[in-house]
C-alpha positions as CSV (number, residue, x, y, z in Angstrom):
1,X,4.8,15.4,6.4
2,X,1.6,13.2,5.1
3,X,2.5,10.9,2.6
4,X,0.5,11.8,-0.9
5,X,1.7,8.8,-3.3
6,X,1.1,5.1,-3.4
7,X,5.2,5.5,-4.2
8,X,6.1,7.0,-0.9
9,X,4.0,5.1,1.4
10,X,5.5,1.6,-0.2
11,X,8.4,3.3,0.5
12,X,7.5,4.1,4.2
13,X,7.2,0.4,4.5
14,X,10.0,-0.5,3.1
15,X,10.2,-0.4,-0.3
16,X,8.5,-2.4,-3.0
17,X,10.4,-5.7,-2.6
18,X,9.8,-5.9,1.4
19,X,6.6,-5.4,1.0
20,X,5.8,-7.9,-1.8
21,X,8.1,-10.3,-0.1
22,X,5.9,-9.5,3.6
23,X,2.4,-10.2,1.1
24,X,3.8,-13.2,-0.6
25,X,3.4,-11.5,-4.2
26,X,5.7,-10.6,-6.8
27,X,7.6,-7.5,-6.8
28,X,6.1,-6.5,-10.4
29,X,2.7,-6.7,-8.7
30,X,3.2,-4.5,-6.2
31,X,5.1,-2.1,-8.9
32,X,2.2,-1.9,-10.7
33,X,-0.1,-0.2,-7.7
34,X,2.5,2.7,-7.9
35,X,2.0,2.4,-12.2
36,X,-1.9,2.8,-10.9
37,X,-1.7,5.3,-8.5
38,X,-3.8,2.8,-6.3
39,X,-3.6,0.1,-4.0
40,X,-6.6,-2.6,-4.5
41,X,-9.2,-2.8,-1.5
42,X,-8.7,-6.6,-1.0
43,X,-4.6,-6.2,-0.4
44,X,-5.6,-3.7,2.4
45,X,-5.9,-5.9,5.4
46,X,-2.2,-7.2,4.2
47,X,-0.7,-3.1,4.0
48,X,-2.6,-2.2,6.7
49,X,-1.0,-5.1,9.2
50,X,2.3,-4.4,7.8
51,X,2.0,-0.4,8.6
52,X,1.0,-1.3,12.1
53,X,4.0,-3.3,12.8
54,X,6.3,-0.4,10.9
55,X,4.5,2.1,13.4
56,X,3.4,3.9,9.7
57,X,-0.4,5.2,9.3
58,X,-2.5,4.6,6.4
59,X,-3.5,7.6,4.5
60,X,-7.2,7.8,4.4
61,X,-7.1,8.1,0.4
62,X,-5.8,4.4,0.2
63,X,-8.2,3.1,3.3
64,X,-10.7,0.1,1.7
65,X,-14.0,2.0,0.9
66,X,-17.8,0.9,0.0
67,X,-18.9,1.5,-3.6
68,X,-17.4,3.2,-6.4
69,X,-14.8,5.7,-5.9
70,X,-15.0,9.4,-8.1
Protein backbone atom coordinates (compact mmCIF):
# COMPACT_ATOMS: atom_id res chain seq x y z
CA UNK A 1 0.00 0.00 0.00
CA UNK A 2 1.69 3.51 -0.91
CA UNK A 3 1.67 5.82 1.75
CA UNK A 4 -0.56 9.10 0.78
CA UNK A 5 -0.09 11.48 4.05
CA UNK A 6 2.82 13.32 5.65
CA UNK A 7 0.90 11.42 8.88
CA UNK A 8 1.52 7.93 7.73
CA UNK A 9 4.90 8.12 6.46
CA UNK A 10 6.13 9.81 9.95
CA UNK A 11 4.47 7.11 11.19
CA UNK A 12 6.36 4.53 8.90
CA UNK A 13 9.45 5.97 10.51
CA UNK A 14 8.46 5.80 13.69
CA UNK A 15 6.30 8.17 14.77
CA UNK A 16 6.63 11.85 15.26
CA UNK A 17 8.85 11.86 18.47
CA UNK A 18 11.53 9.21 16.89
CA UNK A 19 11.75 11.09 14.24
CA UNK A 20 12.21 14.60 15.81
CA UNK A 21 14.41 13.01 18.31
CA UNK A 22 16.67 11.14 14.99
CA UNK A 23 16.63 15.21 13.43
CA UNK A 24 17.48 16.80 16.65
CA UNK A 25 14.16 19.05 16.48
CA UNK A 26 11.25 19.42 18.63
CA UNK A 27 8.46 17.17 18.47
CA UNK A 28 5.94 20.25 17.85
CA UNK A 29 8.04 20.92 14.83
CA UNK A 30 7.77 17.88 13.25
CA UNK A 31 3.77 17.97 14.28
CA UNK A 32 3.36 20.80 12.45
CA UNK A 33 4.59 19.16 8.82
CA UNK A 34 1.51 16.81 9.33
CA UNK A 35 -0.69 20.34 10.43
CA UNK A 36 0.84 21.41 6.77
CA UNK A 37 0.41 18.53 4.82
CA UNK A 38 4.14 18.95 3.86
CA UNK A 39 7.56 18.25 4.79
CA UNK A 40 10.09 21.31 4.01
CA UNK A 41 12.73 20.66 1.19
CA UNK A 42 15.72 21.49 3.41
CA UNK A 43 14.65 18.66 6.21
CA UNK A 44 14.75 16.14 3.23
CA UNK A 45 18.27 14.94 3.29
CA UNK A 46 17.54 14.26 7.22
CA UNK A 47 13.93 12.05 6.33
CA UNK A 48 15.42 10.71 3.51
CA UNK A 49 18.65 9.09 5.53
CA UNK A 50 16.34 8.06 8.27
CA UNK A 51 13.90 6.06 5.63
CA UNK A 52 16.93 4.39 4.23
CA UNK A 53 18.02 2.98 7.46
CA UNK A 54 14.09 2.00 8.24
CA UNK A 55 14.17 0.19 4.74
CA UNK A 56 10.97 2.81 4.10
CA UNK A 57 10.77 4.73 0.47
CA UNK A 58 10.02 8.23 0.03
CA UNK A 59 6.96 8.96 -1.75
CA UNK A 60 7.72 11.00 -4.74
CA UNK A 61 5.11 13.86 -3.59
CA UNK A 62 7.46 14.68 -0.57
CA UNK A 63 10.91 14.28 -2.70
CA UNK A 64 12.84 17.95 -2.59
CA UNK A 65 11.85 19.64 -5.99
CA UNK A 66 13.25 22.86 -8.07
CA UNK A 67 10.94 25.86 -8.21
CA UNK A 68 7.59 26.43 -7.06
CA UNK A 69 5.22 23.67 -6.50
CA UNK A 70 1.15 23.94 -7.93
Amino acid sequence: MAMQTVDQFLKALGGTVAVANELGLAPTTVSSWKSSGSIPKWRMEGIQRIAQEKGVSVPSTFAPRSGIAA
